[in-house]
C-alpha positions as a printed Julia matrix, in Angstrom:
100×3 Matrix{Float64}:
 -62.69  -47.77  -108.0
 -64.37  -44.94  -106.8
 -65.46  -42.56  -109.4
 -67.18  -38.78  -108.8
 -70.94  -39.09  -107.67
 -71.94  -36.29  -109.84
 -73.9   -37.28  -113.53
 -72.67  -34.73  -114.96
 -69.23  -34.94  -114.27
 -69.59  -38.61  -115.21
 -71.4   -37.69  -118.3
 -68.23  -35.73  -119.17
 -65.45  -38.5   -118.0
 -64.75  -40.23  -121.42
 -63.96  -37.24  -122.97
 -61.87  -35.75  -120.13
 -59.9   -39.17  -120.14
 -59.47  -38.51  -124.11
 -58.48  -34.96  -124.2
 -55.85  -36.21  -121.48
 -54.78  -39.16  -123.83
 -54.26  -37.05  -126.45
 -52.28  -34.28  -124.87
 -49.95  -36.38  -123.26
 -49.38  -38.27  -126.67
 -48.85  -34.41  -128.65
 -48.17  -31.91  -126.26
 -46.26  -33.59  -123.62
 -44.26  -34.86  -126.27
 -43.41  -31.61  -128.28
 -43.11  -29.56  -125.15
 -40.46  -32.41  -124.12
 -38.67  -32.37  -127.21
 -38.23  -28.56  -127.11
 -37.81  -28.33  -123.46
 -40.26  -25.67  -123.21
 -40.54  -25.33  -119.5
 -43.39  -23.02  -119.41
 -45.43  -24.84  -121.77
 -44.66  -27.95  -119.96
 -45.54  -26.02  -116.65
 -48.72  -24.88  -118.44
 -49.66  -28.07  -118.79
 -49.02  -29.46  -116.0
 -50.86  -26.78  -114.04
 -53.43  -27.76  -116.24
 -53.46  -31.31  -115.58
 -53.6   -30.73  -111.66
 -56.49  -28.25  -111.82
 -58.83  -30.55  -114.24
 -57.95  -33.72  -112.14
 -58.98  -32.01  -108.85
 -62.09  -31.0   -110.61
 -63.11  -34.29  -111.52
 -62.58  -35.95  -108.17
 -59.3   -37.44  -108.99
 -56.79  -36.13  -106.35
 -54.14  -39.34  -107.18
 -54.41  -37.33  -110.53
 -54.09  -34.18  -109.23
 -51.38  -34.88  -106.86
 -49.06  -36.15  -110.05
 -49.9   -32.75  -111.43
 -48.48  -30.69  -108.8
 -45.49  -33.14  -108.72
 -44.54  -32.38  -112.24
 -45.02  -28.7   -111.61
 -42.58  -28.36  -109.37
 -40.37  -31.18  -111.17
 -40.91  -28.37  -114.06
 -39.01  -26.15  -112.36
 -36.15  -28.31  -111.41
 -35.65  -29.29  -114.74
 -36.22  -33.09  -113.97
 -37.45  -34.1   -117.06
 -36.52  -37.72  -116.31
 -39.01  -37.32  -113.12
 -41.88  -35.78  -115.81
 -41.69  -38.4   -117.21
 -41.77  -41.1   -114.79
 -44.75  -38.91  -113.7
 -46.54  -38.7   -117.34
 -46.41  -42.78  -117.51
 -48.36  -42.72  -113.95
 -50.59  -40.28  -115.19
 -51.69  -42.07  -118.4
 -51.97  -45.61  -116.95
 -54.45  -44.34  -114.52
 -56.29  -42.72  -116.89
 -56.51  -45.88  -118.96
 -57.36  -47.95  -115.43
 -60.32  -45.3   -115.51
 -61.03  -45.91  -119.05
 -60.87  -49.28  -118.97
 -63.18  -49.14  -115.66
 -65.99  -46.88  -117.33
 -65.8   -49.42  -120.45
 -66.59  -52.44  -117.94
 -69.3   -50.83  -115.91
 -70.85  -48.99  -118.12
C-alpha cells in the first residue's frame, strides 16, 4: 500500500481516518435520513478535497462520484459509494496498525 511520503501528513493519518469513520457513521447517516442534498453534497465535497490532500486519489475519486450522484438523487449509488469509502479507510487503518 502506498501511503503519502510526507511525516507530517502521516503524523496526521489516524486521525484523518477517524474523523472520516465517524462522519460517515453520524453525518452520512442523518443527512441520509433527511435527504438533505446539500448537506450530503457538503460532505461529499468535503470528503473529495481532504482525500486529495492526503494522497489518496481512490478516495478522492469516490468523493467526486457521490457529488455528482448528489445531484441525481441516487442515494442508492451514495451509498454503494460510502461502503467503498469506509472499507478503504479501514484497509488504511488496519495497514498503519500493522506497520507501525
Amino acid at each position: 500500500m502506498q501511503l503519502p511520503n510526507d511525516p507530517f501528513v502521516l503524523e496526521l493519518l489516524p486521525e484523518f481516518i477517524e474523523d472520516w469513520i465517524v462522519k460517515l457513521n453520524t453525518e452520512y447517516i442523518e443527512f441520509k435520513a433527511k435527504k438533505d442534498l446539500e448537506s450530503m453534497y457538503r460532505l461529499a465535497h468535503t470528503m473529495k478535497g481532504s482525500s486529495y490532500q492526503f494522497g489518496f486519489a481512490d478516495l478522492g475519486d469516490i468523493g467526486v462520484e457521490m457529488m455528482a450522484q448528489v445531484k441525481s438523487d441516487d442515494w442508492d449509488g451514495l451509498e454503494q459509494n460510502k461502503e467503498k469509502f469506509r472499507i478503504r479507510l479501514l484497509e488504511i487503518q488496519d495497514f498503519l496498525s500493522q506497520n507501525s
